[in-house]
KOLDRENTI-595454 format. One line per field, with one value per residue: z, y, x of N, C-alpha, C, O, CB in turn; residue in three letters. Coordinates in steps of 0.05 Angstrom, whole numbers, plus 5000, padded with zeros to 4 digits. Each point is the difference from the previous one (the first is absolute). Last residue first. Glycine has a CB too. Example, Ala and Ser with C-alpha at 12.3 -4.5 7.8 and 13.67 -1.06 7.14 Angstrom:
BEGIN
nup (5142:5042) .
nnorth (4955:4898) .
neast (5257:4982) .
caup (5001:5000) .
canorth (5024:5024) .
caeast (5016:4982) .
cup (5014:5000) .
cnorth (5022:5024) .
ceast (4985:5018) .
oup (5004:5013) .
onorth (5022:5000) .
oeast (5010:5021) .
cbup (4953:5012) .
cbnorth (4965:4977) .
cbeast (5014:4941) .
res (SER:ALA) .
//
This chain:
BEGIN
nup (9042:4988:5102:5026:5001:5049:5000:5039:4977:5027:4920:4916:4907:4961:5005:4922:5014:4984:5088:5013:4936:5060:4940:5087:5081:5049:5087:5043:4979:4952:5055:4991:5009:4921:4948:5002:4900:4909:4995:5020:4961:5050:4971:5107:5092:5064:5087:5065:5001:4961:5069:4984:4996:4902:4953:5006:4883:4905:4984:5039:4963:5027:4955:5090:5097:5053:5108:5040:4976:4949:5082:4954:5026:4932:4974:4996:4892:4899:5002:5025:4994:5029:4944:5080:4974:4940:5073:4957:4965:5072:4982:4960:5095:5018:4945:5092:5069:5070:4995:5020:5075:4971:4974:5102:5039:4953:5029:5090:4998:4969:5066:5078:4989:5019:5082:5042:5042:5082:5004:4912:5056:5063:4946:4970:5079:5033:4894:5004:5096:4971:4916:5040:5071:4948:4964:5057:5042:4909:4985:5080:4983:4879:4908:4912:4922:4959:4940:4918:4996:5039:4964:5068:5094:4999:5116:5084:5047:5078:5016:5100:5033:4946:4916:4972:5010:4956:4936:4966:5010:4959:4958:4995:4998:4933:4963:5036:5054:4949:5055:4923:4960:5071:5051:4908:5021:5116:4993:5090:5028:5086:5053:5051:4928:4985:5118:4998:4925:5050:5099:4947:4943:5100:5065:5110:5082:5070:5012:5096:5000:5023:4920:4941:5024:5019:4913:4978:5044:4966:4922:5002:5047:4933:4938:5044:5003:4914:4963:5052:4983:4936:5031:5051:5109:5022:5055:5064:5029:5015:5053:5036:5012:5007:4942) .
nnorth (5872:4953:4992:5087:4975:5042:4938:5020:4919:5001:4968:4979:4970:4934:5021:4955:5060:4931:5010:4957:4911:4968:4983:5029:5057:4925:5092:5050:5038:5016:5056:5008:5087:4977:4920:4966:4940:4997:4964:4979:4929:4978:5001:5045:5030:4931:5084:5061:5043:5013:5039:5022:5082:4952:4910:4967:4932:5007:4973:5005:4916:5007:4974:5038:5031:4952:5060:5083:5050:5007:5027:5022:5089:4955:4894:5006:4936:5007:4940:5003:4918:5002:4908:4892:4968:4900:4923:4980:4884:4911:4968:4917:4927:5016:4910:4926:5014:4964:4948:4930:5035:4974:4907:4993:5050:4946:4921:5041:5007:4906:4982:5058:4984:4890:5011:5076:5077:4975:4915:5042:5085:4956:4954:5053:5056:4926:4992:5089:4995:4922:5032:5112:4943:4959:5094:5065:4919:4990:5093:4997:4914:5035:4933:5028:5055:4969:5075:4967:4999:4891:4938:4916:5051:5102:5053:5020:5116:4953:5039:5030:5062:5078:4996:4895:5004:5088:4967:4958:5070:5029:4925:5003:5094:4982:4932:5055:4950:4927:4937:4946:5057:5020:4929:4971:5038:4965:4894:4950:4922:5010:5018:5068:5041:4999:5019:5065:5049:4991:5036:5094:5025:5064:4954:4959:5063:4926:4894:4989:4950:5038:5074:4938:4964:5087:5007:4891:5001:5113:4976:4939:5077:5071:4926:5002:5107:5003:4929:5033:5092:4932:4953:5092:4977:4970:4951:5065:5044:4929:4976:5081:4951:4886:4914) .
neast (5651:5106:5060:5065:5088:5068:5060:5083:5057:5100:5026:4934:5044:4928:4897:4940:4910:4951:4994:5110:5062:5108:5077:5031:4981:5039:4983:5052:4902:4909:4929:4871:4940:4936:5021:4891:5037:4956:5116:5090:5056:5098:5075:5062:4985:5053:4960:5078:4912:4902:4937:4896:4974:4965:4998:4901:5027:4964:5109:5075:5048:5102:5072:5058:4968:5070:4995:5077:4897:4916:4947:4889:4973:4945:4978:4902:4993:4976:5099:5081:5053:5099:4994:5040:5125:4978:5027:5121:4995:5048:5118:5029:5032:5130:5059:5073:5081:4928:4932:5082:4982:4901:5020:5064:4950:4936:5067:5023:4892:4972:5069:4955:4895:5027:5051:4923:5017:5047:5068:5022:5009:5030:5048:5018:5014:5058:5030:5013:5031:5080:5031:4999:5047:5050:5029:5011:5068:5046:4999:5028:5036:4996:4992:5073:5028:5109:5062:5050:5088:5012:4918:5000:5014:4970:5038:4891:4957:4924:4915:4988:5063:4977:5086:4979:4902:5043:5079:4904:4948:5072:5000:4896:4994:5074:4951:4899:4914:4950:5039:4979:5080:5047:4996:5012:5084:5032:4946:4931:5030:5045:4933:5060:5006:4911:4971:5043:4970:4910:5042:5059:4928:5007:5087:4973:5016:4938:5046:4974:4931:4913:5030:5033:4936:4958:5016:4971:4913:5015:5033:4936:4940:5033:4972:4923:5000:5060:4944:4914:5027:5004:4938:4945:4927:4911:5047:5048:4900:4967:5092:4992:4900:5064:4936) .
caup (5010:4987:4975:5006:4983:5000:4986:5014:4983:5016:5024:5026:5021:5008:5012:5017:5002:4979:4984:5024:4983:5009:4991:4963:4998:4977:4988:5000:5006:4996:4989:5000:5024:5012:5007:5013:5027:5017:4990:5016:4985:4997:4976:4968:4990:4966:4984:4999:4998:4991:4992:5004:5027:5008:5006:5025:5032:5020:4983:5011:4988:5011:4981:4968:4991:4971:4988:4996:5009:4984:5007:5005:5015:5000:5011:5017:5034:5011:4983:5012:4978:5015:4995:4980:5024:4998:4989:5014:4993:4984:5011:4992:4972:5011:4991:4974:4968:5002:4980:4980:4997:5004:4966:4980:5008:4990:4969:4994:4998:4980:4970:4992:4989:4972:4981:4991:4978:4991:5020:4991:4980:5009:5017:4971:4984:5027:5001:4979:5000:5024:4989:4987:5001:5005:4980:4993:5019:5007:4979:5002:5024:5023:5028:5011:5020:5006:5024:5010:5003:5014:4990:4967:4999:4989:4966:4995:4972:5004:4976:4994:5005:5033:5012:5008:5022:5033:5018:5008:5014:5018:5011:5011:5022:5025:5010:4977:5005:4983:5021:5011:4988:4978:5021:4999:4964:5002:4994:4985:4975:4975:4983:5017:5008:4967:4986:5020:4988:4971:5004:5008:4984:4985:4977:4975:4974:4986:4972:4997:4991:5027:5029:4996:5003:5024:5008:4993:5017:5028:5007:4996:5028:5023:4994:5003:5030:5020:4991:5011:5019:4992:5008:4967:4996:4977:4972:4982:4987:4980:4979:4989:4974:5017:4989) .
canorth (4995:5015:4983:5000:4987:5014:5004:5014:5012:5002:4992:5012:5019:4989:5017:4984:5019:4993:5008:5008:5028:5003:4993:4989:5012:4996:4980:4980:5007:4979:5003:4976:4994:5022:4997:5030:4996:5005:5012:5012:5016:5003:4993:4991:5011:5003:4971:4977:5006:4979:5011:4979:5005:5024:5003:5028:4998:5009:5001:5018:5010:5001:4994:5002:5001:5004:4969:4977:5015:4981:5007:4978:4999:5030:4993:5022:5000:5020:5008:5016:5006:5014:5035:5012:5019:5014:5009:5019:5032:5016:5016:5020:5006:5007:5033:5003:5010:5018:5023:4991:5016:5027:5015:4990:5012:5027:4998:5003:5031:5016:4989:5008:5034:5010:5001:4981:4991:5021:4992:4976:5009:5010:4988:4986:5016:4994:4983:4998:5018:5000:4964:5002:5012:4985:4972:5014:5001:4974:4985:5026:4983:5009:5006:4984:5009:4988:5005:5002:5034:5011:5029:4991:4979:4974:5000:4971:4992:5007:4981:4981:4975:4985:5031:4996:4979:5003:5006:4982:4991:5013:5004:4970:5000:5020:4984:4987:5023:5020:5023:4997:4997:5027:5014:4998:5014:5027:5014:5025:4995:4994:4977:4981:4993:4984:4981:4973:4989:4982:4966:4982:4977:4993:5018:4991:5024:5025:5014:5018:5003:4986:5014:5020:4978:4993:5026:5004:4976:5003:5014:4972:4980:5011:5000:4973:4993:5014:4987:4974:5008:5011:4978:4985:5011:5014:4978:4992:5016:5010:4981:5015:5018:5027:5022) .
caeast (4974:4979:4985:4980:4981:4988:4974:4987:4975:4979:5018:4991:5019:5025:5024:5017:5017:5011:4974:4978:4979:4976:4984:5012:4969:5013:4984:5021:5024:5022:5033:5028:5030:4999:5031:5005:5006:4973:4979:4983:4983:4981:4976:4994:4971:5009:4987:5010:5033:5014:5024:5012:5015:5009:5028:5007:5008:4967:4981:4987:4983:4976:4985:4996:4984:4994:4984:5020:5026:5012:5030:5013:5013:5015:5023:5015:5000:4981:4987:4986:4983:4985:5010:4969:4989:5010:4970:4986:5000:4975:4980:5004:4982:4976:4982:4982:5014:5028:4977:5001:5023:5002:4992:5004:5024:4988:5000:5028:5017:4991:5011:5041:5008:4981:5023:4999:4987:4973:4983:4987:4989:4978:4986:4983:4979:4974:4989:4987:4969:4976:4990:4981:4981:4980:4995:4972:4972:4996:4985:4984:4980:5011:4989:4983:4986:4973:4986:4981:4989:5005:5012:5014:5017:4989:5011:5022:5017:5018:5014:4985:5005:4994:5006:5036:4997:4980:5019:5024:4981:5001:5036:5013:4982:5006:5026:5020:5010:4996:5003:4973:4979:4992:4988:4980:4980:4989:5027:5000:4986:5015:5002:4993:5028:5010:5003:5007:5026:5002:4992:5018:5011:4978:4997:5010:5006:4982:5008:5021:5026:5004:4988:5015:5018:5009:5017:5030:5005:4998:5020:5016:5003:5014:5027:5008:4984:5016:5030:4994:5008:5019:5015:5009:5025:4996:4991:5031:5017:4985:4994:5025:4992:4993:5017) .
cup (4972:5010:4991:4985:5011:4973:5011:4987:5024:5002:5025:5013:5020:5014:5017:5005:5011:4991:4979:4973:5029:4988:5019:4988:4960:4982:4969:4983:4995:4991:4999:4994:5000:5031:5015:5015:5014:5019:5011:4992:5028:4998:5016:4992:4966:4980:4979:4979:4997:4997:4990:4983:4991:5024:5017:5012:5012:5026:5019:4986:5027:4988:5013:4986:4970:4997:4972:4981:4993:5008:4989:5000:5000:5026:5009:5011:5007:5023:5018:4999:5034:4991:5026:5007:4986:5018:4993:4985:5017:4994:4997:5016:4998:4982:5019:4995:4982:4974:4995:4980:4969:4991:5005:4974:4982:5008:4991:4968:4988:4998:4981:4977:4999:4994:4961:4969:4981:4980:5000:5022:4985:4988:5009:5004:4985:4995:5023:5013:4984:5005:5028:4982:4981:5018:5004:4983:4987:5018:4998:4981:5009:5023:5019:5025:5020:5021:5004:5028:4990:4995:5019:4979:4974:5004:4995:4969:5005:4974:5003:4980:4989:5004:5032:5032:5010:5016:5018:5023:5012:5038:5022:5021:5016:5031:5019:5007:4972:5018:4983:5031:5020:4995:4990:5029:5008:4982:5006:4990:4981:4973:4982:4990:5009:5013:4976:4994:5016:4989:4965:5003:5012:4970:4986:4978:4981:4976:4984:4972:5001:4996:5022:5015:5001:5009:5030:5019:4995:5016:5030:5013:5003:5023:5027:5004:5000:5021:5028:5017:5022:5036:5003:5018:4972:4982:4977:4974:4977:4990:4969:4980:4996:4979:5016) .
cnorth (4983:4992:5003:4978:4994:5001:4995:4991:5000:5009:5008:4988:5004:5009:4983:5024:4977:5013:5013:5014:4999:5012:4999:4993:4993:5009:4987:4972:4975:5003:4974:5003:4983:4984:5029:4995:5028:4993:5006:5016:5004:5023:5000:4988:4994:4990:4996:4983:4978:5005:4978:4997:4964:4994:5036:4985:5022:4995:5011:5014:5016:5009:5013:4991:4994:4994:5014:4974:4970:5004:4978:5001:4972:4993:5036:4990:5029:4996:5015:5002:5013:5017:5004:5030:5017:5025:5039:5006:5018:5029:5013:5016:5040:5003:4995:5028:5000:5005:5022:5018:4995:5008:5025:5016:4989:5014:5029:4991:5008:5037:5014:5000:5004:5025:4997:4995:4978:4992:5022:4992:4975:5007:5003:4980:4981:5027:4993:4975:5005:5015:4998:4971:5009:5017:4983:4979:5013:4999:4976:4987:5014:4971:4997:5006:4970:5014:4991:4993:4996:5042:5016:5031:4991:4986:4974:5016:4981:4995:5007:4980:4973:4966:4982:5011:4986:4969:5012:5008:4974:4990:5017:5000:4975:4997:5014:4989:5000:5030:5028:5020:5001:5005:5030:5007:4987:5013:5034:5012:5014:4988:4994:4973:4971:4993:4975:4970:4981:4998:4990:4958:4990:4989:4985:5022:4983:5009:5016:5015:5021:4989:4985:5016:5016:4979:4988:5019:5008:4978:5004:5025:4983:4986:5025:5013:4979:4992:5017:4997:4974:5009:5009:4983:4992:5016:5016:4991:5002:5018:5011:4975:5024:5037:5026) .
ceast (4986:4975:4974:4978:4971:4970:4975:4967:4975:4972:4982:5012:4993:5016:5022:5029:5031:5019:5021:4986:4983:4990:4967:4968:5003:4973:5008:4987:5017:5029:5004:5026:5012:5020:5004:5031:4995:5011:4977:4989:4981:4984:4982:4981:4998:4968:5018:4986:5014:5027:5014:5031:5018:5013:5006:5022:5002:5004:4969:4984:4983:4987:4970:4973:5002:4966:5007:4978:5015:5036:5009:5039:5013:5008:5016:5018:5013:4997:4968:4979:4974:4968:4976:5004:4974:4985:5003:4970:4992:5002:4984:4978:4998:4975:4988:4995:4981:5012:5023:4989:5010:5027:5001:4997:5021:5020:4993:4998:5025:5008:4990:5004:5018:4996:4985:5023:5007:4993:4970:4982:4985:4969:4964:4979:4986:4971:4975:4986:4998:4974:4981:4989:4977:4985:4978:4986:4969:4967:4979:4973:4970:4990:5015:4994:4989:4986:4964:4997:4967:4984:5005:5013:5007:5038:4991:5016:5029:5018:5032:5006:4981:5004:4986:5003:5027:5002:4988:5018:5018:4992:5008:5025:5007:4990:5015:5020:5034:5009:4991:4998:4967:4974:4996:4989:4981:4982:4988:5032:4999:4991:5025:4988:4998:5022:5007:4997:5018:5034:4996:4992:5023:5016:4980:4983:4999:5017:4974:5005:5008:5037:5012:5011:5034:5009:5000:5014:5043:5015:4997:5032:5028:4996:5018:5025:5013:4993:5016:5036:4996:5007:5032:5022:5010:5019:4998:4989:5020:5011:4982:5005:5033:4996:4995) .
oup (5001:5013:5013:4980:5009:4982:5009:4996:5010:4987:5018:4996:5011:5015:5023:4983:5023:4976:4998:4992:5017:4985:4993:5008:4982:5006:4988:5003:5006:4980:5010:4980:5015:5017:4996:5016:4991:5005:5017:4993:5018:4997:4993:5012:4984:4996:4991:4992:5010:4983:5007:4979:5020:5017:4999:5015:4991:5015:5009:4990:5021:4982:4987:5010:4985:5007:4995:5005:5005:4995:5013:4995:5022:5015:4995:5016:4986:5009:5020:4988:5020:4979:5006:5018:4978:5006:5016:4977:5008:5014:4990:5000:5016:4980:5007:5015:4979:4984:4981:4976:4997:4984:4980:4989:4989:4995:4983:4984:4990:4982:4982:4986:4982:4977:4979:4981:4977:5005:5011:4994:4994:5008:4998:4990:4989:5013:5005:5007:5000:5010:4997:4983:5008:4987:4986:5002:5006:4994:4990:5007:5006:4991:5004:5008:4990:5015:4994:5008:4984:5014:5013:4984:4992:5006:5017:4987:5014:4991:5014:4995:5012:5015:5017:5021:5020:5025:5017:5020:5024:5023:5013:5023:5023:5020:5023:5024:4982:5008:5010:5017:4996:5008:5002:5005:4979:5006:5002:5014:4976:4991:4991:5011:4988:5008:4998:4997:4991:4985:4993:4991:4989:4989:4996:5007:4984:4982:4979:4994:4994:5022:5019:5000:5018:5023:5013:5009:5019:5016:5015:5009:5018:5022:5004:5021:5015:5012:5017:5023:5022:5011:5008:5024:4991:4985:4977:4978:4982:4975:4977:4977:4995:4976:5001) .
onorth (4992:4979:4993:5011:4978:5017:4979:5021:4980:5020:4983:4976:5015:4983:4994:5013:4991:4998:5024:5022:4983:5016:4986:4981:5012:4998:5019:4977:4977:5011:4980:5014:5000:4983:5009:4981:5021:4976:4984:5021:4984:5022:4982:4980:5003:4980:5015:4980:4978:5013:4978:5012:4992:4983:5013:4980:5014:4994:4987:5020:4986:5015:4999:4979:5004:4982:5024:4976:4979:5020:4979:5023:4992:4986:5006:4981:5016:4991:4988:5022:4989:5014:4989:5011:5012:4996:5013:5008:4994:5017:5022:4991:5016:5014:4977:5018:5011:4986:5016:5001:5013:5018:5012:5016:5021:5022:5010:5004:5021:5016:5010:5018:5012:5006:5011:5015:5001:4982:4993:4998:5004:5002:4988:4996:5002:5001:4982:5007:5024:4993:5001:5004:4997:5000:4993:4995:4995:4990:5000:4987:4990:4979:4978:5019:4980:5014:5009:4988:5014:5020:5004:5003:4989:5013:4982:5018:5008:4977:5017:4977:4979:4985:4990:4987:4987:4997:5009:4987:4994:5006:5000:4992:4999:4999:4992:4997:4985:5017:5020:4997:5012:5017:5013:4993:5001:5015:5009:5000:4994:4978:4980:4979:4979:4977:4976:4981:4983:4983:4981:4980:4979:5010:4975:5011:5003:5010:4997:5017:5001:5002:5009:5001:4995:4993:5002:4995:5004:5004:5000:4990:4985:5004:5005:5012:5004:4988:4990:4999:5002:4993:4986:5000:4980:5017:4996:5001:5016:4999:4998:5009:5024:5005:5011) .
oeast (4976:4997:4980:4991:4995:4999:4992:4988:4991:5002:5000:5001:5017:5011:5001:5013:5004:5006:5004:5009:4999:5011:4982:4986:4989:4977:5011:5008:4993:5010:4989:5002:5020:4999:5022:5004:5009:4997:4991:5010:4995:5010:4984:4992:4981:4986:5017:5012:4993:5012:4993:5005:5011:4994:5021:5001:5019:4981:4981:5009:4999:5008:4980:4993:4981:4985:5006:5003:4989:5013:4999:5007:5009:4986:5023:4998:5012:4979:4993:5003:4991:5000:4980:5013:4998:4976:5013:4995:4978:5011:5002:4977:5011:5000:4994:5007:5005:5012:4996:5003:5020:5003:5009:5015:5008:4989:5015:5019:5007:5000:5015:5007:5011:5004:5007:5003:4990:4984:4979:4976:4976:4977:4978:4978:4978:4979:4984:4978:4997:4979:4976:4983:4977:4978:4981:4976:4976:4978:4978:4980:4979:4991:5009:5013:4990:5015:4978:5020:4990:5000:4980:5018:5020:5020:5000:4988:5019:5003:5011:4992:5004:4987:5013:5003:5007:5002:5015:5002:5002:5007:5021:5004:5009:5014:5001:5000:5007:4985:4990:4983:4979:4983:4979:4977:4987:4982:4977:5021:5000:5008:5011:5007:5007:5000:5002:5015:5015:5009:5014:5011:5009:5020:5000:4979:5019:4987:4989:5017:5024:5011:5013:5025:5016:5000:5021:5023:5014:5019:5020:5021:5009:5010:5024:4999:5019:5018:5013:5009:5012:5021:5018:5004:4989:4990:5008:5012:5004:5002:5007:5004:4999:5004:4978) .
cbup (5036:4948:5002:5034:4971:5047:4959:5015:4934:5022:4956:5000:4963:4956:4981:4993:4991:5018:5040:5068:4913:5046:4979:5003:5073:5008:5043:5046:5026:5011:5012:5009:5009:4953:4959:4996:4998:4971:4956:5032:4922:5017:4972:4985:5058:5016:5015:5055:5017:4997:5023:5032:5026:4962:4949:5001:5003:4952:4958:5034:4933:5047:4993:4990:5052:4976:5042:5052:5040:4962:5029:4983:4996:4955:4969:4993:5023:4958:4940:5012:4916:5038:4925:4988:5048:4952:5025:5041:4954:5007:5020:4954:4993:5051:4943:4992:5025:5060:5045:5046:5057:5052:5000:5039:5059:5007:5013:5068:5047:5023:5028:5048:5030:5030:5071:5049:5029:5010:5017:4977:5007:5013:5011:4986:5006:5036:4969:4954:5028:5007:4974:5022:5019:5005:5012:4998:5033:5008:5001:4996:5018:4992:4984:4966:4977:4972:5005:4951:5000:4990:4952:5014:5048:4950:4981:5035:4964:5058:4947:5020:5026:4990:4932:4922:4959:4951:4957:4934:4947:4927:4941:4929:4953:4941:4937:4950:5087:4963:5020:4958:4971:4967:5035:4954:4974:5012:4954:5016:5044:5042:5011:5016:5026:4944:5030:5032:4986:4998:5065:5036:4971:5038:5001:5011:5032:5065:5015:5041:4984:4987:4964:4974:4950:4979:4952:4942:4967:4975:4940:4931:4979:4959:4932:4951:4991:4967:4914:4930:4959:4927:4967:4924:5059:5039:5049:5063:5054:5041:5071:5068:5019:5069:4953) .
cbnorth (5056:5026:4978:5036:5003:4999:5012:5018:4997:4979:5026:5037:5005:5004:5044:4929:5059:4988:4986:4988:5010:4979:4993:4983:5042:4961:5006:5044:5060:4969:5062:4963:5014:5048:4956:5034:4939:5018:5001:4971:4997:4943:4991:5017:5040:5000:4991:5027:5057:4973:5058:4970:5048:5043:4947:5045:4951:4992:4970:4979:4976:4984:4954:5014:5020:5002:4952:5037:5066:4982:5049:4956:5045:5053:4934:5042:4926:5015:4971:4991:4961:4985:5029:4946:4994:4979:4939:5012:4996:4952:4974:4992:4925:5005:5037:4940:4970:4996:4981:4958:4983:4980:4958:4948:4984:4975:4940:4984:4980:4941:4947:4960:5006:4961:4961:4988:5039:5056:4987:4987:5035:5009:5016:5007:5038:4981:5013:5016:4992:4999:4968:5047:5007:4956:5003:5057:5014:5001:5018:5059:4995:5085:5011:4953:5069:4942:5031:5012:5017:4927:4996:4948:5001:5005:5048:4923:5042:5019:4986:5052:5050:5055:5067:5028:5006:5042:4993:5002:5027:5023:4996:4991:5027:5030:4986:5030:5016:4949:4955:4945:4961:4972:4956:4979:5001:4988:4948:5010:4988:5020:5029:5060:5070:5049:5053:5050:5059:5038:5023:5078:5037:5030:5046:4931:5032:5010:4961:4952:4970:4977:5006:4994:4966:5030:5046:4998:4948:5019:5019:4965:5007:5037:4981:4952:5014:5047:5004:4977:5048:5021:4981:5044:5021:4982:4971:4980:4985:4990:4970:5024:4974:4960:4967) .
cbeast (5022:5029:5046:5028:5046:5052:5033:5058:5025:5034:5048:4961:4996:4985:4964:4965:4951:4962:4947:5017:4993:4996:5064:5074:5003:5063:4953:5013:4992:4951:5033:4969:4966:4945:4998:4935:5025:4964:5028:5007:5010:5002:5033:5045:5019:5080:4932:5001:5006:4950:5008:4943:4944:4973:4990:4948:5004:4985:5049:5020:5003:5002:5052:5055:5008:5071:4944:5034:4997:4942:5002:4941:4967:4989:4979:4972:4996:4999:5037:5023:5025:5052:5034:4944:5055:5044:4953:5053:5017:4961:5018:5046:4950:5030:4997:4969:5038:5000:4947:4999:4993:4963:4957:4975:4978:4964:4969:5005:4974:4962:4989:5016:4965:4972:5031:4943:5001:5025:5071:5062:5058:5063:5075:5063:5047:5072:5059:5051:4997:5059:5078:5035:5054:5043:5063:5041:5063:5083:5060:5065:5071:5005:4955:5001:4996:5001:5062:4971:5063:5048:4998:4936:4962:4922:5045:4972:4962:4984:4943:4983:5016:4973:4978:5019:4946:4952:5016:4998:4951:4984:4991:4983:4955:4985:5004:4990:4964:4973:5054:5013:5062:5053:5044:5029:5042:5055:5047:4933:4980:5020:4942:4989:5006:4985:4985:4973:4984:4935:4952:5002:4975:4942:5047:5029:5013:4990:5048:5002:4973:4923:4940:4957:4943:4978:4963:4966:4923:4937:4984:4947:4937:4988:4960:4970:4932:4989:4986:4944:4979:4965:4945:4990:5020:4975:4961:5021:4985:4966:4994:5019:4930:5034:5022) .
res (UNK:UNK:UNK:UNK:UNK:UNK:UNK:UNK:UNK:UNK:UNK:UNK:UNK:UNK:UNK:UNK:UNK:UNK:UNK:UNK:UNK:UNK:UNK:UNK:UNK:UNK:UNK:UNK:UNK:UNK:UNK:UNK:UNK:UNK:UNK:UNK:UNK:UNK:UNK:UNK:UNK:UNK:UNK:UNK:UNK:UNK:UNK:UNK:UNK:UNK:UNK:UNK:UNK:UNK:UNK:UNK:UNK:UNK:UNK:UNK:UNK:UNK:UNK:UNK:UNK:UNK:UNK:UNK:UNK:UNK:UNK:UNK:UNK:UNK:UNK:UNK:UNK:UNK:UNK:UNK:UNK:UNK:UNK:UNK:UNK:UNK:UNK:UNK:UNK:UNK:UNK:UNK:UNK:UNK:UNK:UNK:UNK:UNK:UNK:UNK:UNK:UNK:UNK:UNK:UNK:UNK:UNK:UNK:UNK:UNK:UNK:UNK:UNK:UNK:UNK:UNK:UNK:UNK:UNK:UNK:UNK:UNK:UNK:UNK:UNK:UNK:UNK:UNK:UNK:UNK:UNK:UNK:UNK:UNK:UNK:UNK:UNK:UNK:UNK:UNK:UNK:UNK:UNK:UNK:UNK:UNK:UNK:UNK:UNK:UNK:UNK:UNK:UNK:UNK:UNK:UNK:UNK:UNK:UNK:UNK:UNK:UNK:UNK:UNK:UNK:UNK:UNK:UNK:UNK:UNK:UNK:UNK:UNK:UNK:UNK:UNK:UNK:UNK:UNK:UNK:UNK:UNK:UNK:UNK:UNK:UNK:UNK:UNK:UNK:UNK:UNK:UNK:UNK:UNK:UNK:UNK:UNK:UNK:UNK:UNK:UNK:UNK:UNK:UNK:UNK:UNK:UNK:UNK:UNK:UNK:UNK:UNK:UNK:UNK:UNK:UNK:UNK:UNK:UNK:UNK:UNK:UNK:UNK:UNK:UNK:UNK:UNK:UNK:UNK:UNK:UNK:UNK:UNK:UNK:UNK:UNK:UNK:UNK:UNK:UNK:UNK:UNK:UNK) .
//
């Protein structure tokens, strides 16, 4: 295993799925490429193909393209428009309109049956038709998980209050963070500034606060040595801490 193999391993299956599934676009576009037909339209080849078994009714390409019908129809008269399909009047009802493959059509059909079957190939000859099988079972029940409840999402763990306690912090620069609930308890806060915080419920005690300001800050319910001041919009404070 080369170490872009190791790489891939460690990936969820979700992005696995993409990676797989752009080998299978690639091999297509340069099959595609070599006919002459760079403009085919993204989901164009799945509706070729159905066509092309003829298995599918339109209400269930809908369905499994999971775009809306509109879209369907849109996407239809794109391949009309570069030639890949082609509308007939049904024969038994004159105001409906069958779809079927151009010659155009025809070629992408099988071009893409050829480089699906030689990816696959290739792909069993690596790791053996016994994983196939067990991939296309674990691919199987996957697409079957469709529509369940997502399970329910762990709780946010709850956020621990911010917590100060007999340090130097003067000249420190509280700028754009929440401080709600903080606690500052015997902290050298001189020269130090708080812009932008949101400073709700918290408390600040035994602080030397000589020259600190606080600007643009939410300040609901702060106290500074049990003084709570709801209205301050800006506050210059000027606090020498007692001896």
């Amino acid at each position: 295993m080369d170490e872009n193999e190791t790489s891939l391993d460690q990936l969820s299956l979700a992005v696995l799925m993409r990676f797989a599934r752009a080998t299978y676009t690639q091999a297509m576009r340069d099959a595609f490429a070599a006919l002459g037909c760079e403009d085919m339209p993204r989901n164009g080849t799945y509706v070729i193909g159905a066509i092309a078994r003829g298995t599918l009714p339109m209400s269930q390409i809908v369905q499994d393209l999971d775009i809306s019908k509109q879209a369907v129809g849109q996407l239809v008269d794109v391949l009309v428009l570069r030639g890949y399909l082609e509308r007939t009047p049904d024969a038994d009802d004159r105001r409906r309109l069958n779809l079927s493959l151009t010659e155009r059509g025809q070629a992408v059909a099988q071009a893409t049956s050829v480089a699906v079957k030689a990816i696959e190939a290739a792909l069993t000859e690596r790791v053996g038709a016994e994983r196939i099988a067990h991939t296309r079972e674990t691919l199987t029940a996957l697409a079957t998980l469709r529509g369940t409840a997502a399970p329910a999402a762990p709780e946010p763990a709850a956020p621990q209050t911010p917590r100060f306690a007999n340090r130097r912090m003067d000249g420190a620069a509280f700028q754009d963070v929440s401080l709600a609930g903080a606690v500052f308890d015997d902290v050298n806060l001189a020269d130090s500034s708080f812009s932008n915080v949101n400073l709700k419920g918290a408390s600040i005690t035994n602080a030397n606060l000589s020259g600190a300001t606080i600007t643009n800050a939410k300040i609901d319910g702060l106290t500074i040595f049990g003084h709570n001041i709801q209205s301050l919009i800006r506050a210059e404070i000027n606090h020498t801490k007692p001896a």
